[in-house]
C-alpha positions, 0 to 999 in steps of 0.5 A: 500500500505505501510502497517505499515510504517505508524504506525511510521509517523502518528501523525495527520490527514495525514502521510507524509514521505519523499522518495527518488526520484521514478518512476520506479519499485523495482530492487532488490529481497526480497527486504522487507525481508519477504523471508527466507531460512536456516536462511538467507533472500533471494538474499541477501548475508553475504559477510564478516562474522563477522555479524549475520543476524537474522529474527525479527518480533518484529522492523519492518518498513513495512510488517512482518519481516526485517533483525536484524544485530548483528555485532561481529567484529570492521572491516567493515560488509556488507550484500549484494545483487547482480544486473545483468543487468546493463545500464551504463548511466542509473541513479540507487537509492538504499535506505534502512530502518535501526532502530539504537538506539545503539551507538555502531554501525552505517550503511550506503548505498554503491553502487559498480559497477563491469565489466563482469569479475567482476572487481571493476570499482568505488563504493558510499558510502553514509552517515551513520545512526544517533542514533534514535528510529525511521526508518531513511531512508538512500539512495544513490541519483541517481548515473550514472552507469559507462562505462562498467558497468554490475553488480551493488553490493548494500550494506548494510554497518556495521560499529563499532563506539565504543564498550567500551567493548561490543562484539556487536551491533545491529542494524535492517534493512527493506524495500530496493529499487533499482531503475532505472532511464533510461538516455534519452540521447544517448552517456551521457558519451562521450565515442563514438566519430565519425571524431573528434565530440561525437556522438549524440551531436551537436556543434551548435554554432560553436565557440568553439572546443569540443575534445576527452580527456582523461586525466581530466575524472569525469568516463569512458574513456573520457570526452569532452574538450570545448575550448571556442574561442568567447566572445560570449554564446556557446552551445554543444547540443543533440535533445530528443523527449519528451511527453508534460505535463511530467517532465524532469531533466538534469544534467552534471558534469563540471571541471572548473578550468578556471576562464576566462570560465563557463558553465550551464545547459540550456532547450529549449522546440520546438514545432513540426514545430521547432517553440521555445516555452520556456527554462530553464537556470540553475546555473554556474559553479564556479572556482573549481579544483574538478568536479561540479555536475549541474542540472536542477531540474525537469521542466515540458515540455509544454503542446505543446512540443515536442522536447526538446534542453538539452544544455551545455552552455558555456560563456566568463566571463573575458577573458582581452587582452590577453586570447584567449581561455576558457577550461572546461571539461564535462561527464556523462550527464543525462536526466531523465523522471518522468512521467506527472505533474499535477502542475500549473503554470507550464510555470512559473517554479522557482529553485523549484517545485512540480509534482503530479505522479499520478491524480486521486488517491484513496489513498497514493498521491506521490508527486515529490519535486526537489530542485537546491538549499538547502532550507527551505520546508514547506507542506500544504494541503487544501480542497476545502472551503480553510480550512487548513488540515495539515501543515507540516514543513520539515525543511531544505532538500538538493538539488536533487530531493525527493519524498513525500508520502500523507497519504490519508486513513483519507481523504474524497473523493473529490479536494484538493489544495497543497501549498510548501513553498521553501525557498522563492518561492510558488509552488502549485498543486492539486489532486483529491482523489476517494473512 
């Protein structure tokens, strides 16, 4: 399946790469750069000169070929490549594999979303590579596609650090992936208001007010202005059907320059007859004049859920004798799927956890690792005796959520038991390999 990636990233008995998050197929064209006409890869295109875009077949990370850059000018290259068909409020990842052993040049993952009449709405520039003799995997995280969004440009950005005399730098690409994580909530973005209320969202507790603004705005035309009038928890809520045994992660940006109101992300799993079964409740907001970006992680739905409450709540935290209201602002929500979970202890869930994709499995075992807060991480594989296979390391990993591939060609055929170690919680999982 990943051909010779894995002659970078094995060194014991089983290979594990880190990835970006994954479930969902490859968006782009010749996205491996196998495919060349009259000098260039297909679908992809040199929108600024000042570059050569070379088929090597000498570095590659996966398959037969990838892109040799050679950058020729000290002002900001990109090689791109053009996506139609864009969802606003649907998630979209793009990551790339770059070899840059030059410390002359660097390169980094951008993201610029345009209209129907090719208009600019907001663009993502990522981090830049690092000097390495390995494949560094560089990706965007998921970004919310704003409203009126119908073109998406993924860039690979070329950038000179310092030359000291050298006309150029080199630097090699491979492997991109654009990936489409569709929003299962309705109006994410509260751009659609009906008789003074955003559609799809229900004021379920009655003592705030939600109004239409379009001032304080994190993308689009308007966010939703949450005026708190009680000491007591309120919630703006939208109901989603959802399939038990799947994972689900919800998330919103908040304004909250309010030091007498915060808010947090809060799940609340119902069975058919309405009856609650359990719910999850994130972190709060802090006093910021910036917007916050929360999440839930991914949580896994019980086995007999089938509604979920994805909620904003909202609390009074010091209002005194003479405040009377809180203010915070919310936009682009987001509820994503990542299919079913084989994890145990799943109705116990802490700030992290780890979901097995796919069960059985006959050789690579993708594992899903979400994080709501930075933290150590170390993997271990056991088989059935209880005899440690592999123990890995990962080092300190960044909140969001990663995927995780497991080498198994080296492995027998049989159960085996996975053990994280975040920070300082245990999440634990199994998978069965087939031979």
């Amino acid at each position: 399946m990943w051909g010779k990636r894995w002659h970078f990233i094995v060194s014991a008995l089983c290979g594990i790469v880190v990835l970006s998050t994954a479930y969902t197929q490859n968006l782009l064209q010749n996205p491996g750069f196998e495919s060349w006409i009259a000098g260039m890869p297909d679908y992809w295109v040199n929108e600024t000169s000042g570059f050569d875009v070379v088929k090597d077949s000498n570095t590659v990370h996966g398959d037969s070929y990838s892109a040799k850059l050679i950058l020729k000018s000290k002002d900001t290259r990109r090689l791109t490549q053009y996506v139609d068909s864009i969802f606003p409020g649907d998630g979209y990842e793009f990551s790339f594999y770059v070899y840059d052993n030059d410390p002359h040049g660097r390169v980094r993952v951008a993201m610029r979303w345009y209209d129907g009449s090719g208009h600019l709405i907001s663009g993502y520039y990522g981090g830049y590579s690092s000097d390495s003799t390995g494949w560094q995997q560089l990706k965007s995280g998921i970004q919310i596609a704003p409203p009126g969004a119908e073109t998406l440009h993924v860039e690979i950005r070329l950038y000179d650090v310092d030359w000291d005399g050298v006309d150029s730098a080199i630097l090699y690409v491979d492997d991109a992936y654009l990936k489409r994580f569709p929003n299962l909530l309705q109006n994410p973005g509260f751009e659609s208001w009906t008789a003074g209320t955003p559609d799809y969202w229900v004021n379920e507790t009655d003592s705030f007010d939600v109004v239409k603004d379009s001032n304080t705005v994190y993308d689009g035309n308007y966010s939703a202005k949450l005026i708190l009038r009680s000491t007591d928890t309120q919630w703006l809520t939208q109901y989603v059907d959802i399939t038990s045994g799947y994972g689900y992660e919800f998330s919103f940006h908040v304004y909250d320059n309010d030091p007498h109101g915060k808010a947090r992300v809060a799940m609340r799993w119902y069975d058919g007859s309405g009856n609650f079964i359990s719910g999850y409740y994130g972190k709060y907001s802090s006093n910021d004049t910036t917007w916050q970006y929360l999440t839930s992680g991914i949580q896994t739905a019980p086995s007999d859920a089938e509604i979920l409450h994805v909620e904003i709540r909202l609390y009074d935290v010091d209002w005194g004798d003479s405040i009377e209201s809180a203010v915070l602002y919310v936009d682009n929500a987001y509820l994503g799927s990542y299919g079913p979970t084989f994890v145990e202890e799943s109705h116990n869930m802490h700030l992290s956890n780890v979901l097995v994709l796919e069960n059985p499995v006959r050789s690579d075992v993708e594992l899903l690792l979400s994080l709501e807060e930075p933290a150590e991480v170390t993997f271990a594989v056991y088989d059935v005796t209880g005899r440690v296979i592999q123990i890995v390391n990962m080092g300190r990993m960044d909140v969001g959520t990663h995927r995780i591939v497991l080498n198994g060609d080296k492995l027998s055929a049989g159960v085996y038991f996975l053990s994280f170690s975040v920070g300082d919680k245990i999440r634990k999982g199994r998978f069965i390999l087939l031979k």
